[in-house]
MARRO-386510 format. One line per field, with one value per atom (N, C-alpha, C): residue in three letters; z, x, y. Coordinates in steps of 0.001 Angstrom, whole numbers, padded with zeros to 6 digits. Atoms other than C-alpha are relative to their C-alpha. Example, Ala and Ser with C-alpha at 12.3 -4.5 7.8 and 13.67 -1.06 7.14 Angstrom:
! residues 2
mifi Ala, Ala, Ala, Ser, Ser, Ser
up 000000, 007800, 000000, -000060, 007140, 000730
east 000890, 012300, 000900, -000820, 013670, -000770
north -001190, -004500, 001200, -001190, -001060, 001090
***
This chain:
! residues 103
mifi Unk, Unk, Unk, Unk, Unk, Unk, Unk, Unk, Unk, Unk, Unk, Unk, Unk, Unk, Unk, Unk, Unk, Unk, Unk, Unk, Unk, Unk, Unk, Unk, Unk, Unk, Unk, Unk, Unk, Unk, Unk, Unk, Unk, Unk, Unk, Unk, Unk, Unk, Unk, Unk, Unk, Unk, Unk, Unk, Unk, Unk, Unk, Unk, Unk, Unk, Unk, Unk, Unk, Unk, Unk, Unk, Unk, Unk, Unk, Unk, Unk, Unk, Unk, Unk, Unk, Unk, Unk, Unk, Unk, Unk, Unk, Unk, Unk, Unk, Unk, Unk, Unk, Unk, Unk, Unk, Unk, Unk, Unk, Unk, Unk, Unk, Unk, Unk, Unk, Unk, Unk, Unk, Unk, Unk, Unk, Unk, Unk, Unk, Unk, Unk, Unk, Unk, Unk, Unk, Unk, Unk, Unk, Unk, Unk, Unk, Unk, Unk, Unk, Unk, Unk, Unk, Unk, Unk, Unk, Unk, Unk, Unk, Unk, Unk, Unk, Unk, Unk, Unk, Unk, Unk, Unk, Unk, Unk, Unk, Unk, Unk, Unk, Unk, Unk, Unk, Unk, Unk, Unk, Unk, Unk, Unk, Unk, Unk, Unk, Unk, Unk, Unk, Unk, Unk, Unk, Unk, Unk, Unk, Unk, Unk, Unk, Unk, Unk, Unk, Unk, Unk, Unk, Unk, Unk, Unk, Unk, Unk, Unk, Unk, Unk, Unk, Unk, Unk, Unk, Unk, Unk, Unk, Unk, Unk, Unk, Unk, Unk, Unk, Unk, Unk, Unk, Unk, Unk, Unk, Unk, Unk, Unk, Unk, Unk, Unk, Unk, Unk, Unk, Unk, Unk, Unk, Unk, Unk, Unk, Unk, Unk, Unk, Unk, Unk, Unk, Unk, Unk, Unk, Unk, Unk, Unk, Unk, Unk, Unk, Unk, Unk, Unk, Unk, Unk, Unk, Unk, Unk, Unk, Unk, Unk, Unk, Unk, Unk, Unk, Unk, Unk, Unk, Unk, Unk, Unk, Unk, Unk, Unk, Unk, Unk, Unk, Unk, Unk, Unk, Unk, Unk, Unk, Unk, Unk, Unk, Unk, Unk, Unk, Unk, Unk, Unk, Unk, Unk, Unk, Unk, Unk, Unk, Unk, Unk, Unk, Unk, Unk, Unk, Unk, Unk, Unk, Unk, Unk, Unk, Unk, Unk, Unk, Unk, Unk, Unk, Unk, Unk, Unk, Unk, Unk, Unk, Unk, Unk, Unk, Unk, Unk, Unk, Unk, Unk, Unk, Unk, Unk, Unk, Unk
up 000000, 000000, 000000, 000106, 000713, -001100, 001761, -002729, -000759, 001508, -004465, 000600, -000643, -002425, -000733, 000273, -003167, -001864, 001157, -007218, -000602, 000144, -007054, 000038, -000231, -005339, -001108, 001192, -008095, -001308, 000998, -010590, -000277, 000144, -009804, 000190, 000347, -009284, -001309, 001137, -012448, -001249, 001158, -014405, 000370, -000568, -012090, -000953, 000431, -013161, -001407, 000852, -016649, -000812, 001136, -018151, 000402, 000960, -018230, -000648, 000890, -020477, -001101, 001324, -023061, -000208, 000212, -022855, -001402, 001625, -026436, 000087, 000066, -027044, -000956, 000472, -029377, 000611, -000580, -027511, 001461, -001086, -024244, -000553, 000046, -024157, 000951, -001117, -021640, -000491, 000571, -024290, 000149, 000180, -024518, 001822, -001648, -020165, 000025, -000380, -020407, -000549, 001134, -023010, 001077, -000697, -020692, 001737, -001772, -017080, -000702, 000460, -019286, -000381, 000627, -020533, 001788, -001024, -017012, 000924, -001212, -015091, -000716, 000710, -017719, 000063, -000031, -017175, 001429, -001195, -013628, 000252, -000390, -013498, -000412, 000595, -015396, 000438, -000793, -013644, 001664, -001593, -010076, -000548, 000327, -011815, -000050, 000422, -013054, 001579, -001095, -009751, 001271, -001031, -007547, -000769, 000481, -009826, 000301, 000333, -009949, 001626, -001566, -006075, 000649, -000655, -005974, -000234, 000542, -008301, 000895, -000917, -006326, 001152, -001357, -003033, -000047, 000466, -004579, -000263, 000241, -005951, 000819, -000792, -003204, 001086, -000591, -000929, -000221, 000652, -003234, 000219, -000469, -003026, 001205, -001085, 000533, 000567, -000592, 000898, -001596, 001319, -003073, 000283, -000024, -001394, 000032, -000388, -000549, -001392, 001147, -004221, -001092, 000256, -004857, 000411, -001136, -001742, -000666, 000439, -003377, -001254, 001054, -006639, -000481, 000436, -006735, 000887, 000116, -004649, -000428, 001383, -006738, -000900, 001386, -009882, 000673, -000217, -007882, 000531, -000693, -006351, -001716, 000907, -009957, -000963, 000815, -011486, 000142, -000318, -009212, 000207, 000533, -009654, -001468, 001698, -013489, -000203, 000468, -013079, 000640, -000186, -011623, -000903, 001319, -014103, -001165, 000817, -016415, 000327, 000138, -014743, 000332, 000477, -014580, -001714, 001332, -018426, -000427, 000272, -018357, 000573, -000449, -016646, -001112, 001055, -018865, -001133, 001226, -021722, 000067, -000410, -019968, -000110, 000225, -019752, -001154, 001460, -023435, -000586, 000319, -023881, -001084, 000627, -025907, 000133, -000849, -023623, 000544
east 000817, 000000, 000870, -001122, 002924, 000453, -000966, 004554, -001042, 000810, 001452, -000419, 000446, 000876, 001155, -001411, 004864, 000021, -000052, 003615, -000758, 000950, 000397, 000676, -000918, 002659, 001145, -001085, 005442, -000565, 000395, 003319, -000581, 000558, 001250, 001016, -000774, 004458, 000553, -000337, 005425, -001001, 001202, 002252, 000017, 000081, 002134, 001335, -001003, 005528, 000230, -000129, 005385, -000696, 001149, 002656, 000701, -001148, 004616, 000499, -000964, 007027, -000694, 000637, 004467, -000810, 000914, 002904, -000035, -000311, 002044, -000636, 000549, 001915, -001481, 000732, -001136, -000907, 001004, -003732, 000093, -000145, -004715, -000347, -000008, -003977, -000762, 001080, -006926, -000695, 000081, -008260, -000080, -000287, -006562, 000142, 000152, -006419, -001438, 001036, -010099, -000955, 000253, -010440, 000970, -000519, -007708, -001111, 001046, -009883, -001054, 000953, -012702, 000271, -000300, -011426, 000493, -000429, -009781, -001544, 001799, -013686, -000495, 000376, -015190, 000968, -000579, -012715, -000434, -000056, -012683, -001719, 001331, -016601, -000777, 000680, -017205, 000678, -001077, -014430, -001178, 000160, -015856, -001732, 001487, -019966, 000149, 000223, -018537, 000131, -000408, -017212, -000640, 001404, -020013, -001044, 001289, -022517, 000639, -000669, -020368, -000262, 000087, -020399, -001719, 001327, -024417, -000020, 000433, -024870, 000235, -000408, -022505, -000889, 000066, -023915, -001863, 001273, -027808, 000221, -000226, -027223, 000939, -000258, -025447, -000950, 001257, -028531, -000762, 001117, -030939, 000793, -000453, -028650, -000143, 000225, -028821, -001613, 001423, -032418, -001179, 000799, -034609, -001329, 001935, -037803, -000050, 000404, -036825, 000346, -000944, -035529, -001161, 000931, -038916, 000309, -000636, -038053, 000953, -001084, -034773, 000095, -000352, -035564, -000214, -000083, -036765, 000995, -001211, -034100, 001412, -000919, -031779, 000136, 000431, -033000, 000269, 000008, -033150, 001487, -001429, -029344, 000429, -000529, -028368, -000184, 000473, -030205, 000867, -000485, -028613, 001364, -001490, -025162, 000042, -000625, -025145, -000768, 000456, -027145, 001087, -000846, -024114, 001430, -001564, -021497, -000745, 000628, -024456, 000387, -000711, -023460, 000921, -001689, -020027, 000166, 000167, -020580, -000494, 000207, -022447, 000969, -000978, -019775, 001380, -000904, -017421, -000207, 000841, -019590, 000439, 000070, -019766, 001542, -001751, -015866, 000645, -000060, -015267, 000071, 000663, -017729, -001318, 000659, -020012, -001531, 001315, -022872, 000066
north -001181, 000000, 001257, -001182, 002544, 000049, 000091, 001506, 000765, -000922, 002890, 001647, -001440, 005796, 001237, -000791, 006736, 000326, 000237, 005828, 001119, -000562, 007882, 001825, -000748, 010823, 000670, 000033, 010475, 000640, -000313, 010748, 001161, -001658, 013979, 000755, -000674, 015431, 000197, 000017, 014672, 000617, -000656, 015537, 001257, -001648, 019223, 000648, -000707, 020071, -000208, -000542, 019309, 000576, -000757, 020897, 001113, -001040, 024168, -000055, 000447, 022411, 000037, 000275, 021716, 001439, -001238, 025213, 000287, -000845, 026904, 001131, -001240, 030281, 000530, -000130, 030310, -000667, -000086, 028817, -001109, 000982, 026338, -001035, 002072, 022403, -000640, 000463, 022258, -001267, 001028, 020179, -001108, 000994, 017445, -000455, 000175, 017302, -000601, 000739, 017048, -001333, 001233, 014218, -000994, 000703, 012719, -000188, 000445, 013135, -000401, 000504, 012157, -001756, 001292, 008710, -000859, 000570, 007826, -000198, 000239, 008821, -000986, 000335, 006951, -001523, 001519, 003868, -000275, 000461, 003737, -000499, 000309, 004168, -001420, 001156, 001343, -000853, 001177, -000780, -000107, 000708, -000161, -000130, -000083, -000434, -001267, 000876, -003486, -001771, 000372, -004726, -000169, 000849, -004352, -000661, 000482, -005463, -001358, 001022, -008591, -000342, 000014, -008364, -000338, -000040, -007931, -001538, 001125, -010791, -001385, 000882, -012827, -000520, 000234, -012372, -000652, 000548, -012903, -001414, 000988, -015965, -000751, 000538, -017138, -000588, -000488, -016185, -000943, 000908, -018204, -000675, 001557, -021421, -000470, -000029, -020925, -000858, 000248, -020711, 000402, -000311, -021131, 000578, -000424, -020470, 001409, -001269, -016863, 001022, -000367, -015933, 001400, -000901, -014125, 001117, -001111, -011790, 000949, -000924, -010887, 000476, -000599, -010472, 001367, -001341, -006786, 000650, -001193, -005085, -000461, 000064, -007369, 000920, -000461, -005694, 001678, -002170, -002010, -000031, 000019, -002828, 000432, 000152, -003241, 001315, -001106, -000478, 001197, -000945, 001994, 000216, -000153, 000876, 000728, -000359, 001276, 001406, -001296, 004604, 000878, -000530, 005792, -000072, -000411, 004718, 001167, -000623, 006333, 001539, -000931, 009482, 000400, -000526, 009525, -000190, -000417, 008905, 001369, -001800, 012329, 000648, -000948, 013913, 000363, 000068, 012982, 000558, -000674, 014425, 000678, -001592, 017454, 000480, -000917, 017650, -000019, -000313, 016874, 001294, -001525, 019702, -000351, 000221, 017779, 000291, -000404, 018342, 001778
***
């Protein structure tokens, strides 16, 4: 855990200090920054969307093997657990829009 802290660390130093280097006098490279925080929100969101859903599913279907009779019980806040994960990668996908600029 320290090794990535010292990686995470390293690296925003490194990204802070060189964007001066790449400066251009004719216009801003904001641009291409927000196509970059756009592609990284837009990965991660769908990594950790993909990761609990994987987690709900798991633990449902564990549940029902457990006990089949109660599988009725769980199947709507199954279905509403699931909904409200992926309506959150849905908007970190709008966010990402928004930082494009497309939206």
């Amino acid at each position: 855990m320290r090794i990535i802290n010292y990686v995470v660390a390293a690296l925003a130093l490194v990204l802070t200090v060189s964007a001066p280097a790449f400066a251009q006098d004719g216009g801003a490279a904001s641009g291409s920054l927000g196509l970059l925080g756009a592609g990284f929100g837009i990965a991660i969101a769908a990594a950790g969307g993909a990761f609990s859903q994987s987690k709900v599913i798991a633990a449902t279907v564990d549940s029902i093997a457990r006990n089949p009779g109660a599988s009725g019980q769980m199947f709507l806040p199954w279905i509403l657990g699931l909904v409200l994960i992926e309506s959150l990668v849905i908007y970190a996908f709008v966010v990402s829009l928004k930082l494009v600029g497309l939206i």
